[in-house]
N, C-alpha and C positions, 0 to 999 in steps of 0.2 A: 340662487343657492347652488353648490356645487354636487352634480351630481355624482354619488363615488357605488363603484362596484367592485365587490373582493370576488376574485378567483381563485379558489383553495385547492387546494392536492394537486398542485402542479409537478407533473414527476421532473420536471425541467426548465427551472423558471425563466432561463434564458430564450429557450423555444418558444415559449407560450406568449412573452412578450414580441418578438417577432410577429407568429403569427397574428397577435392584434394589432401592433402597429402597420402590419398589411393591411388588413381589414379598413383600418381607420385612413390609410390612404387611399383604400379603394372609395369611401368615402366624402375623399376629398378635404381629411380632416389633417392638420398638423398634432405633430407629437413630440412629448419630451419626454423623455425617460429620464429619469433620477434614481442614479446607480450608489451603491454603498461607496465606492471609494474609483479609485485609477485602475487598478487593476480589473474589477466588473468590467468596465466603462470600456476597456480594454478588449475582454475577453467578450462582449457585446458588440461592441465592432467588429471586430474579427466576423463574426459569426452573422452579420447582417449582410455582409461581400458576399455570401454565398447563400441566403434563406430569398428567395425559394430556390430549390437546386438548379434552376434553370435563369435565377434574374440576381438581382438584388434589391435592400432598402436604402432609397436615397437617405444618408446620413451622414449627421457629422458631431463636432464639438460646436460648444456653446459661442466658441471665442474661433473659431475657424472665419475665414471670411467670406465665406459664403454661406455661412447660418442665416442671414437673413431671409432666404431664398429657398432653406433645405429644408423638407417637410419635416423629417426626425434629428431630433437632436438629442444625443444620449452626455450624461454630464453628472459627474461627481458634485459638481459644482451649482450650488444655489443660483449663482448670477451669472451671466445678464439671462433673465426671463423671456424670451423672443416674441411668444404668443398668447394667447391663454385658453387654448381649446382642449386638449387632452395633455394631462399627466399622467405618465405611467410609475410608478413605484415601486423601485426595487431595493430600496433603503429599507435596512431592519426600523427605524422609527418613520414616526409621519414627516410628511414635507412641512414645517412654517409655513412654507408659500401655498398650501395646497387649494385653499382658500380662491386664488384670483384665477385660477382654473374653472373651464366651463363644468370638465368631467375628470374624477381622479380615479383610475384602475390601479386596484390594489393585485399582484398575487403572488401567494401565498403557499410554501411548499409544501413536502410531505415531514419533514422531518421534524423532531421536536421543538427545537428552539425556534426554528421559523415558524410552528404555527402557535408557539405561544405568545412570540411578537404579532403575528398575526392577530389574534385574537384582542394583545394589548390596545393596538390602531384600532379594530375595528369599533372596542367601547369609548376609544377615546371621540371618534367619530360621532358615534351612535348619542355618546353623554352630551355633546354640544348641538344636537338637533338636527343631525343629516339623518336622512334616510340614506340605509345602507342596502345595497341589493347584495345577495351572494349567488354565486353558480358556483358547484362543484365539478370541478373537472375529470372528478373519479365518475362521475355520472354519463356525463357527456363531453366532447369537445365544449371548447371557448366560442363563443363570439360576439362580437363586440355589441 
């Protein structure tokens, strides 16, 4: 069953996804990020060239040709599925696919409407029998 954990009061949900998809490379782990639309997906890249200030996340698109091979693959786009070890989510709704993932990180911002979508995922989660973990980020740093 897929393990899923929300990360809430993210004051920047772009960052925070970075630094887990670090984290989970440090581990050795592949990552998908599943962005709301072209534009995220967009403004996600950009922002990966330069996270950490001193490297970057190997990354790319789903349909790039060398996805097979790239740890992070950020993508508006449902298909093609490359791996099935960590989802990141950054779609207002749940992934369909979230399911054939090993582990699905949700996070979740500070503002209203994101954390009442927030909240929507997490019962939709919770009603079909996952155990859901949370960490609040207002508490402490993320990690993975």
């Amino acid at each position: 069953m897929t393990q899923i954990d929300f990360y809430s009061h993210a004051d920047n949900k772009l960052q925070v996804a970075c630094s887990l998809s670090a984290q989970a490379l440090e581990r050795g782990l592949r990552v998908m990020i599943y962005t709301a639309d072209a534009d995220a997906t967009d403004k996600l890249d950009k922002l990966m060239w330069c996270y950490p200030a001193i490297g970057f996340i190997p990354h790319c698109r789903a349909t790039d040709r060398l996805a097979e091979e790239t740890p992070v693959i950020i993508d508006h786009l449902a298909e093609p599925l490359l791996h099935d070890q960590v989802l990141l989510n950054l779609h207002p709704a749940f992934p369909p696919f979230f399911s054939r993932f090993q582990r699905l990180i949700e996070i979740v911002g500070t503002d209203e409407k994101d954390s009442q979508a927030g909240r929507e995922r997490f019962r939709f989660y919770r009603d079909r029998g996952y155990e859901v973990r949370h960490h609040d980020l207002s508490q402490s740093p993320g990690s993975l």
